[in-house]
C-alpha positions as CSV (number, residue, x, y, z in Angstrom):
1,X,79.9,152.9,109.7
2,X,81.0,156.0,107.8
3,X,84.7,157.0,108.1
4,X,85.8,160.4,107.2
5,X,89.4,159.3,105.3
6,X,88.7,160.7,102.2
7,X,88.9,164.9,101.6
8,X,87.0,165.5,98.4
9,X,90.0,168.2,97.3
10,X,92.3,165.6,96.7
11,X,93.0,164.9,93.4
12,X,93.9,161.1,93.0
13,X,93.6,158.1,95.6
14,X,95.3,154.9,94.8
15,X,94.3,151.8,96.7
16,X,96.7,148.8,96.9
17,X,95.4,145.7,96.5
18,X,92.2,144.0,95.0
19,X,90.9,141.8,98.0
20,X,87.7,142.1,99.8
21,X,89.0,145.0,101.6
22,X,90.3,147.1,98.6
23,X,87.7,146.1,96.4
24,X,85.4,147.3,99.7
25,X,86.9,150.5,99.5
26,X,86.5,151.2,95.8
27,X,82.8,150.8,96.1
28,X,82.3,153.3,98.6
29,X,84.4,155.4,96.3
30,X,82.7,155.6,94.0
31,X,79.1,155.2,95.7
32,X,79.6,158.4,97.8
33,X,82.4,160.6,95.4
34,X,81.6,159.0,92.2
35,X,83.5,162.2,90.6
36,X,87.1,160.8,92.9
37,X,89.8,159.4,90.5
38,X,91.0,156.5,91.8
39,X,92.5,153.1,91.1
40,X,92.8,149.7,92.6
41,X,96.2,148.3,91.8
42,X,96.5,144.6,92.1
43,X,99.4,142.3,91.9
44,X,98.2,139.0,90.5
45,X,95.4,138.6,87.7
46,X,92.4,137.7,90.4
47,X,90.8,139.7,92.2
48,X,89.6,138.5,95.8
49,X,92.6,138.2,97.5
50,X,91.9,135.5,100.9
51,X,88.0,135.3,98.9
52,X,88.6,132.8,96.8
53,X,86.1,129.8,95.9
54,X,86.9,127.1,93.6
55,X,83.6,124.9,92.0
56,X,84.6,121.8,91.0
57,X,82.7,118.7,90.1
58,X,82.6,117.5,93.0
59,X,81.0,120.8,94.8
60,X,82.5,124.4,96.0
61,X,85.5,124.5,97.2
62,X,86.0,127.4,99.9
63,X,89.9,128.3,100.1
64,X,89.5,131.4,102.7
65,X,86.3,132.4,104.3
66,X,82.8,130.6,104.3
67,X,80.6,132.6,105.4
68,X,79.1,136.4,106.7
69,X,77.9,136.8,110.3
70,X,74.8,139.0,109.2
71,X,74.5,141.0,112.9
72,X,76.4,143.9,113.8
73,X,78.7,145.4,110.6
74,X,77.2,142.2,108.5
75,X,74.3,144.7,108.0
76,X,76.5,146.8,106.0
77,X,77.5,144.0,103.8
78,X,74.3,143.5,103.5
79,X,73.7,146.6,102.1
80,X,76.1,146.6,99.9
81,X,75.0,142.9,98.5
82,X,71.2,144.4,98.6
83,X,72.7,147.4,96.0
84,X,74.6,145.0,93.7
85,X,71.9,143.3,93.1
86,X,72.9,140.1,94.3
87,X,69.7,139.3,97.4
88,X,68.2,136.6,95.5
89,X,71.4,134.5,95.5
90,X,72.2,134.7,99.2
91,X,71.9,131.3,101.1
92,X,71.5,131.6,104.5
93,X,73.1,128.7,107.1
94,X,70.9,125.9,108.1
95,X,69.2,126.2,111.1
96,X,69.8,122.1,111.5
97,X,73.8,122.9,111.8
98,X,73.9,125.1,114.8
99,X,75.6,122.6,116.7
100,X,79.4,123.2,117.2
101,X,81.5,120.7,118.9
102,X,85.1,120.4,120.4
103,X,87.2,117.5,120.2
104,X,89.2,116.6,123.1
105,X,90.2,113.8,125.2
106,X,89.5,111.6,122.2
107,X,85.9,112.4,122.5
108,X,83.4,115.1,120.4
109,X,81.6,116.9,122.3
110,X,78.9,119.2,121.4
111,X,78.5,122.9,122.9
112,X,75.8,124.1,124.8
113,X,73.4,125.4,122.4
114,X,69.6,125.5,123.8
115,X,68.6,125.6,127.4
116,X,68.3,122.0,127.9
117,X,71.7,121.1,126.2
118,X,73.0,123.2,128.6
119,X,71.8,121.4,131.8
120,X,72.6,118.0,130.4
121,X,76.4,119.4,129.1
122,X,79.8,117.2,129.9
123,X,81.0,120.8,130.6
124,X,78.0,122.0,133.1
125,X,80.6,121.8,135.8
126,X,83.1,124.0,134.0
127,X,80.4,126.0,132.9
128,X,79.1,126.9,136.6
129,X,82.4,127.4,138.5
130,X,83.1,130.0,135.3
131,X,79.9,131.7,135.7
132,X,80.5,132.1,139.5
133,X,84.2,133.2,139.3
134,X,83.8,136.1,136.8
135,X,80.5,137.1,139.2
136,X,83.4,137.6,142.0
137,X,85.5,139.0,139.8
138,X,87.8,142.1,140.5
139,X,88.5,143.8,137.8
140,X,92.0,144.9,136.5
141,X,92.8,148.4,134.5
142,X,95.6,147.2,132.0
143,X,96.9,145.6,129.1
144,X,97.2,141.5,129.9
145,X,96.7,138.0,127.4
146,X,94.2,136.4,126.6
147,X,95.0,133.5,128.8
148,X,95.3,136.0,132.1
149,X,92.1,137.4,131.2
150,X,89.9,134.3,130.8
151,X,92.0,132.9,134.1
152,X,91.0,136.0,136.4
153,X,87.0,135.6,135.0
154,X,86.3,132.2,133.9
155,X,89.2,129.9,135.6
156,X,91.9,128.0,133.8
157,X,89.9,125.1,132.6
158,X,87.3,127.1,131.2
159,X,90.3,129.3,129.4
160,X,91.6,125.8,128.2
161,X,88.9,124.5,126.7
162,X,86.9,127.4,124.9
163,X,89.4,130.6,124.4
164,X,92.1,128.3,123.4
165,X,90.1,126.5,120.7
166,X,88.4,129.9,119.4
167,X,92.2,131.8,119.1
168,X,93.9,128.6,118.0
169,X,90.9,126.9,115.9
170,X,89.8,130.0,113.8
171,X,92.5,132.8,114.3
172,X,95.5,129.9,114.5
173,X,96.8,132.1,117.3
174,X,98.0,131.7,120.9
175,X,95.8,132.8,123.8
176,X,99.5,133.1,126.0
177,X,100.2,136.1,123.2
178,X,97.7,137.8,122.4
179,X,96.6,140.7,124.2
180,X,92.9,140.7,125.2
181,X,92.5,144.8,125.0
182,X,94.2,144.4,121.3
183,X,91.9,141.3,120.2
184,X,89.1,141.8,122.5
185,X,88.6,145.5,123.3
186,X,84.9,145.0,124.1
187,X,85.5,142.3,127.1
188,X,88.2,145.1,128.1
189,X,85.3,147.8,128.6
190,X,82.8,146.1,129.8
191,X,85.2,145.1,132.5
192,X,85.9,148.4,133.6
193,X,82.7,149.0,133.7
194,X,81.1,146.3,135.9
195,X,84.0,143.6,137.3
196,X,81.7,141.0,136.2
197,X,81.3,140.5,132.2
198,X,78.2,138.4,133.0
199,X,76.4,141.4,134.5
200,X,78.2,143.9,132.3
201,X,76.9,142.0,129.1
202,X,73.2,142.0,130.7
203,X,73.3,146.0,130.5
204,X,75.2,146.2,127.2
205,X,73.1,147.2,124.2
206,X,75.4,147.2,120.9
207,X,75.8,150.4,119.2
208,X,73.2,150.8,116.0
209,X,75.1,150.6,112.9
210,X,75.1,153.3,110.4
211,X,73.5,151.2,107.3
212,X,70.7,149.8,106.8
213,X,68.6,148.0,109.6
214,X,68.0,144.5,108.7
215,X,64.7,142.3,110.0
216,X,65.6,140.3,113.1
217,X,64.5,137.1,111.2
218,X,67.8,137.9,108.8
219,X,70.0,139.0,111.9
220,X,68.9,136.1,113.6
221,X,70.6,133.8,111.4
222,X,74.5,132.4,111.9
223,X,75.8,132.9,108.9
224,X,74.9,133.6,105.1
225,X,77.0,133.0,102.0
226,X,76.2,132.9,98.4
227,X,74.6,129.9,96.7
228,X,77.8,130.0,94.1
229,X,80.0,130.7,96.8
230,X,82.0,133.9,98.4
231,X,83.3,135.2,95.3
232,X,79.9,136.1,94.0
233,X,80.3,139.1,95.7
234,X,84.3,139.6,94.4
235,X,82.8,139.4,90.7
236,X,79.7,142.0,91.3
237,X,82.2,144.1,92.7
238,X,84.9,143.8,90.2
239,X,82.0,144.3,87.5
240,X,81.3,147.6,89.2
241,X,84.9,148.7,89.8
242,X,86.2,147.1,85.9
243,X,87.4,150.9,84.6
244,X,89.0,151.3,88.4
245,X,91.2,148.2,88.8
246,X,94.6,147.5,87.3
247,X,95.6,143.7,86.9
248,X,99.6,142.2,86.9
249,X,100.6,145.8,88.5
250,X,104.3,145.2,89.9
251,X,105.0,148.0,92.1
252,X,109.0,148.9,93.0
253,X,109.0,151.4,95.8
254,X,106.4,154.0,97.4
255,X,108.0,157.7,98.1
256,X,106.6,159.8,100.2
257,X,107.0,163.6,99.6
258,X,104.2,166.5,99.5
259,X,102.6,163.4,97.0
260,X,102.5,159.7,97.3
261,X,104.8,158.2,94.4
262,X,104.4,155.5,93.3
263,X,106.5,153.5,90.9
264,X,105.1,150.4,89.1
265,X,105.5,148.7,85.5
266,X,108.7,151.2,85.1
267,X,106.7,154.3,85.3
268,X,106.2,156.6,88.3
269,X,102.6,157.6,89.4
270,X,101.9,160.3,92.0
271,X,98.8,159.7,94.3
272,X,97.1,162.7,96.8
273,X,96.4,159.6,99.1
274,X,97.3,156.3,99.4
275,X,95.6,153.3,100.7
276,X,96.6,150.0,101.6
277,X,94.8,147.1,102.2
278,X,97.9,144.2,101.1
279,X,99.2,142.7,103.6
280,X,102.1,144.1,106.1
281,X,105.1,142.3,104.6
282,X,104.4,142.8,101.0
283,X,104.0,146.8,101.6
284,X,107.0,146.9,103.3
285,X,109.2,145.5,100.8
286,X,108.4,149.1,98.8
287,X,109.1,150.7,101.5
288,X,112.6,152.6,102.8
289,X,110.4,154.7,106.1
290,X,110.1,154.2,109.6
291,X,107.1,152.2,109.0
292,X,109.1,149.7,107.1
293,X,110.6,148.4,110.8
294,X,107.1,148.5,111.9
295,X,105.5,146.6,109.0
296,X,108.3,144.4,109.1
297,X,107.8,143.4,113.0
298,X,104.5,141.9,112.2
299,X,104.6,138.0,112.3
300,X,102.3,135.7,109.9
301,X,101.6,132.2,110.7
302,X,100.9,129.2,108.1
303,X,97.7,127.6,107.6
304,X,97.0,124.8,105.7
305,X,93.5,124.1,104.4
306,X,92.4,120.7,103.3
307,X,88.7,120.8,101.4
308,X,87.4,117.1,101.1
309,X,84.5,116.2,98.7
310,X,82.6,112.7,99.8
311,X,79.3,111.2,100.2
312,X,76.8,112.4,102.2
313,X,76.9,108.6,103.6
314,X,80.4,108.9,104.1
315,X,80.2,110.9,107.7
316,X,77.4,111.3,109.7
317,X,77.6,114.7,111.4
318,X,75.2,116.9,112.3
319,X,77.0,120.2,113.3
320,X,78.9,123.2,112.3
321,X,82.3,121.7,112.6
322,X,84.2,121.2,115.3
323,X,87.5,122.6,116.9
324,X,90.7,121.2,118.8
325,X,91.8,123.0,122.0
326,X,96.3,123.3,121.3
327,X,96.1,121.0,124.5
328,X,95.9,117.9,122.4
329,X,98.8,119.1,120.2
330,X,97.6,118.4,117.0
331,X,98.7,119.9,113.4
332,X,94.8,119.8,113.0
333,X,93.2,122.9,114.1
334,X,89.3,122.3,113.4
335,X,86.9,121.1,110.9
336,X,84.0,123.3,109.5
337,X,81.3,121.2,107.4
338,X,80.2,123.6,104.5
339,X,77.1,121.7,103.0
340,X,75.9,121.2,106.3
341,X,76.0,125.1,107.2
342,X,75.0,125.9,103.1
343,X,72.9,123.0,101.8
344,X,72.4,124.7,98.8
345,X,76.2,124.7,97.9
346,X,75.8,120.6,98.0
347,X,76.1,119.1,94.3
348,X,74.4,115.8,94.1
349,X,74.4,113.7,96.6
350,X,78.1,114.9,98.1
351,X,78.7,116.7,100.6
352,X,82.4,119.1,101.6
353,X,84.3,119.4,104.4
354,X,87.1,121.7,105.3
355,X,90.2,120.9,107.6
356,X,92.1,123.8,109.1
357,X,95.9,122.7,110.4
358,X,98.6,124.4,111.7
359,X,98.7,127.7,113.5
360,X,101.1,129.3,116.2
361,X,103.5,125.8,116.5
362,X,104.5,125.6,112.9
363,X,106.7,127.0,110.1
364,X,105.3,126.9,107.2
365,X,108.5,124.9,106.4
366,X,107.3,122.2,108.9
367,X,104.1,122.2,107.4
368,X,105.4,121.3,104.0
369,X,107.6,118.6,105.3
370,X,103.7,116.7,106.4
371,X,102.0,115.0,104.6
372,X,98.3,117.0,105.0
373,X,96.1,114.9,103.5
374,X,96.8,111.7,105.1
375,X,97.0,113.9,108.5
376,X,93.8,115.2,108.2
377,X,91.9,112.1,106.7
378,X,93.8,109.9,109.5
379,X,92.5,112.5,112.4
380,X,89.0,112.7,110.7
381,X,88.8,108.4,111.0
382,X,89.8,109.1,114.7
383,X,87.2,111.5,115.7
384,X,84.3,109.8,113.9
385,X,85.2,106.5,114.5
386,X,85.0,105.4,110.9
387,X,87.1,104.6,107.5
388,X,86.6,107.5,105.1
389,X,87.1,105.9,101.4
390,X,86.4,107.7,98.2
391,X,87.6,111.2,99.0
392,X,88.4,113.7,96.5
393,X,90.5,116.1,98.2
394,X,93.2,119.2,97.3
395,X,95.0,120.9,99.6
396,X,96.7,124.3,99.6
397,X,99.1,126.3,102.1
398,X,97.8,129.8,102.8
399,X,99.5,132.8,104.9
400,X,97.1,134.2,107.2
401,X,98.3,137.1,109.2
402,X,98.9,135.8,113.0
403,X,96.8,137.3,115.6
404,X,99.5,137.2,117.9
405,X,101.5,139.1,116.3
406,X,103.8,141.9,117.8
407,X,100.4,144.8,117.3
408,X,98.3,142.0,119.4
409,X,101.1,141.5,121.7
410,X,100.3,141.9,125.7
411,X,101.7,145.0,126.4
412,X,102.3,146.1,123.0
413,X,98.7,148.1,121.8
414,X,101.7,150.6,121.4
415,X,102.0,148.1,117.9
416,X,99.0,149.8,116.2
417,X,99.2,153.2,118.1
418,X,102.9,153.6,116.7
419,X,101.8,153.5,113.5
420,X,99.0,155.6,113.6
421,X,101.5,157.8,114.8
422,X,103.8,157.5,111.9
423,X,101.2,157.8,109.5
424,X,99.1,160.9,111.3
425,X,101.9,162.7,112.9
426,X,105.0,162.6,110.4
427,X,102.9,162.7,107.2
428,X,100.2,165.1,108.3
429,X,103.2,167.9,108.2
430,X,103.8,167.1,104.7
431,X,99.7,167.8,104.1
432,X,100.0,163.8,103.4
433,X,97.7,161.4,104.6
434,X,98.2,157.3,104.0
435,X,95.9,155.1,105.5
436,X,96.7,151.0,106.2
437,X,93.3,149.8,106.3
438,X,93.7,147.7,110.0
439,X,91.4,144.9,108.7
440,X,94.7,142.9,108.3
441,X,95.9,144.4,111.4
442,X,92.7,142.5,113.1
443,X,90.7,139.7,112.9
444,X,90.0,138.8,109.1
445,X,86.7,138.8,108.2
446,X,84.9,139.9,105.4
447,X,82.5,142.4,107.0
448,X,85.4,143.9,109.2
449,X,86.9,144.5,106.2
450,X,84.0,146.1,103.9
451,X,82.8,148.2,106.5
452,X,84.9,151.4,105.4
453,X,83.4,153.7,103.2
């Protein structure tokens, strides 16, 4: 997907930060204008930002994402993987862990995943009177949450069950926040298109990505990762960007004139173009513009993740993972088992689990005050029914940026347009151009965030 940000008579482009997205960015750089001076500033001495794996003894330890979906913008990734050289060491998820379940009502329950798992389903009934509602749909031409949405097509139930777990389980969001049009623009458009989003998604055909096509036998598949882990990928790019990056950069402010200037280590730098891909409340402390009060409106909420190294005999679980509709009010907001996705990540006969808690109800203040590791463990004996012993575990708090933030707000697509307004409008007069790459502004994923180039 090509975007047309960077005018080749510019002088100097400086990207802020070294995470997937900025290191994203770089590489397109220099594929397409390999003649472009640029850098990559980063603050810390790694490079990977919310890509970070950790291999231990005991197996790999995933601290941020796990793995790619390879359809759609994945195909770019892909491209970019297939030019680093790095094919032969993509794993592909196991076909055996399809399965995902929900946990509710003290019971796991799996998901409707083949035909006949879908007739024999505990939620066939739900399933049905959601199917029939959104076919009597009428549809509705303005901004609303999540929650309103799913009501109006698929009936509250329905809403509580599967939005709520997908927004609070894997975005650690609120479905009573968010604004579908901001989060979920597609179900938006295919709305207006035909009431229904059943018979609306029976029509749709998804735009062909500019990249590479890919073989349905690799698009087919959930997910892929690297047998060493995510950050495969961070180290081929960092080899490829090494004269481009600049480690332990601390920046104190960003001026905007008929340059960018940027000052950092006690020295001022001027850029033609600036990019940034850190997150919202670290760029605006540099910051003294209108898009400071903009920057500074956006909310992040605390996640804690919990990776847990045991036995393969310890749990006996066939799936994905599971997640926990906010109904059942628990700090823990899913469970995603790695080696059962990525068998060839498994060391030995162990096998690693991750726990995601917290989300929209906590501080990250409240979080600290738990204990996490007893939590988790204690909710894990729970759902399976079964003493864990012998865990090797570590746990870390994260900032993830909230989905429900005042940019995914109902009501508020303003968020992003206002801006994008700041940015185009004000700048543009000074012959200025800045670009906040939105991948933070969205839903993080990796190939959402290395699709610009």
């Amino acid at each position: 997907m090509a975007l047309s940000l960077y005018d080749m008579n510019q002088k100097k482009v400086i990207i802020l930060g070294a995470g997937i997205s900025g290191l994203s960015c770089g590489y397109y750089l220099k594929k397409f204008h390999p003649k472009l001076d640029f850098e990559i500033l980063e603050k810390s001495n790694r490079l990977g930002g919310m890509v970070f794996t950790e291999k231990v003894e005991q197996g790999i330890f995933e601290w941020g994402p796990r793995g790619i979906r390879p359809n759609g913008d994945g195909q770019v990734l892909l491209e970019m993987i297939e030019d680093l050289g790095l094919w032969d060491q993509i794993t592909f998820a196991n076909e055996g862990a399809k399965k995902r379940y929900l946990y509710h009502d003290d019971s796991l329950n799996v998901l409707p995943y083949s035909i006949k798992s879908f007739v024999f389903s505990p939620y066939l009934k739900i399933l049905l009177n959601a199917c029939y509602r959104d076919l009597n749909c009428i549809s509705f031409n303005g901004d609303e949450s999540i929650a309103d949405y799913a009501d109006r097509h698929f009936g509250e139930s329905f809403r509580k069950l599967f939005f709520d777990s997908i927004i609070s389980g894997i975005w650690a969001g609120s479905v009573e926040k968010t604004s579908v049009s901001a989060a979920f623009p597609l179900l938006k458009k295919l709305e207006l298109k035909n009431s229904s989003l059943i018979k609306s998604l029976f029509k749709y055909k998804k735009p062909i990505t500019d990249s590479k096509q890919y073989s349905k036998s690799i698009l087919s598949k959930a997910l892929f990762s690297f047998r060493g882990g995510l950050e495969v990928l961070v180290v081929a790019l960092k080899d490829y960007l090494n004269d481009h990056i600049l480690y332990e950069v601390d920046i104190d402010k960003i001026e905007f004139s008929d340059s960018v200037n940027i000052f950092y280590n006690g020295e001022g730098h001027y850029a033609d173009r600036l990019i940034s891909t850190i997150p919202a409340f670290r760029l605006s402390s540099y910051m003294s513009s209108r898009l400071k009060e903009k920057l500074d409106s956006i909310n992040y909420s605390p996640v804690a993740v919990l990776n847990l190294s045991m036995l393969k005999s310890a749990l006996d679980f066939d799936g994905f993972g599971f997640l926990v509709p906010s109904q059942e009010n628990s700090v823990v907001l899913g469970m995603v088992a790695n080696t059962n996705t990525f068998p060839e990540q498994a060391i030995r006969d162990l096998v690693v689990n991750t726990v995601m808690m917290g989300g929209d109800r906590y501080s990250i203040d409240k979080l600290r005050s738990i204990d996490l590791a007893k939590v988790a463990i204690d909710f894990l004996e729970k759902v399976f029914n079964k003493k864990l012993n012998n865990i090797i575990n570590k746990d870390i708090l994260i900032n993830t940026l909230s989905e429900y933030n005042e940019i995914l707000l109902v009501g508020s697509g303003k968020g992003v347009a206002s801006i994008k307004n700041i940015n185009e409008i004000n700048w543009k007069r000074k012959s200025l151009k800045f670009y906040r790459m939105l991948s933070s502004f969205y839903k993080s994923e990796v190939n959402k965030c290395s699709i610009y180039r």
